[in-house]
C-alpha positions in Angstrom: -27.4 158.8 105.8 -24.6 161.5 104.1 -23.0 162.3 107.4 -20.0 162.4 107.8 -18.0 159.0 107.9 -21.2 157.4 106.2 -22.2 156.4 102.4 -21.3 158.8 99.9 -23.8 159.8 97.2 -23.3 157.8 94.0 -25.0 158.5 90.6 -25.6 155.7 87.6 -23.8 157.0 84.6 -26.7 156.3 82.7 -28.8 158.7 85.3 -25.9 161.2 84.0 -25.7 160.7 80.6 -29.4 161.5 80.2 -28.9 164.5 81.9 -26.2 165.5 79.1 -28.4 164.2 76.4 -31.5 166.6 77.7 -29.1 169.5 77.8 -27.7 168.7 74.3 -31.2 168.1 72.4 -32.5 171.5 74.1 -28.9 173.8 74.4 -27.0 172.0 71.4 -24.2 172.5 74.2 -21.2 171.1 72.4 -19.6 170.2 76.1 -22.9 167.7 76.3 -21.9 166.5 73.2 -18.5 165.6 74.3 -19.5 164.1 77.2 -21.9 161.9 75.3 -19.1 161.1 73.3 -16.8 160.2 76.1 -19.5 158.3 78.4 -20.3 156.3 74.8 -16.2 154.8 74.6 -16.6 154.3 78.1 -19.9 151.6 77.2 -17.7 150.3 74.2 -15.3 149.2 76.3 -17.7 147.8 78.8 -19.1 145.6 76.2 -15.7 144.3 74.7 -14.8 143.3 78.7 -18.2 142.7 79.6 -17.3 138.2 81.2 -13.6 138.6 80.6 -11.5 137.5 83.9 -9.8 140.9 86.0 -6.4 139.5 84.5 -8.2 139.8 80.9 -9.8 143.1 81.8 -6.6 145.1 82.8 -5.0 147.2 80.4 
């Protein structure tokens, strides 16, 4: 299935968000924290977007 010239391997960011969030509660790593951060504009900008038109949607 990961051959070569076949599907890539995707990952949901929430998959990988949890991830950080396990690593944070247990390391305090403050790069899990940023990331945390960074994935959490990404969903605020999702919602503001979220039905919008792709004209609407570019910035």
């Amino acid at each position: 299935m990961f051959a070569q010239d076949k599907a890539s391997e995707m990952a949901c960011v929430a998959h990988i968000r949890r991830k950080f969030v396990d690593i944070h509660a247990s390391q305090g790593s403050s790069v899990a924290g940023e990331a945390i951060q960074r994935i959490a504009k990404h969903y605020e900008i999702e919602k503001e977007v979220r039905g919008k038109s792709p004209s609407q949607r570019f910035c």
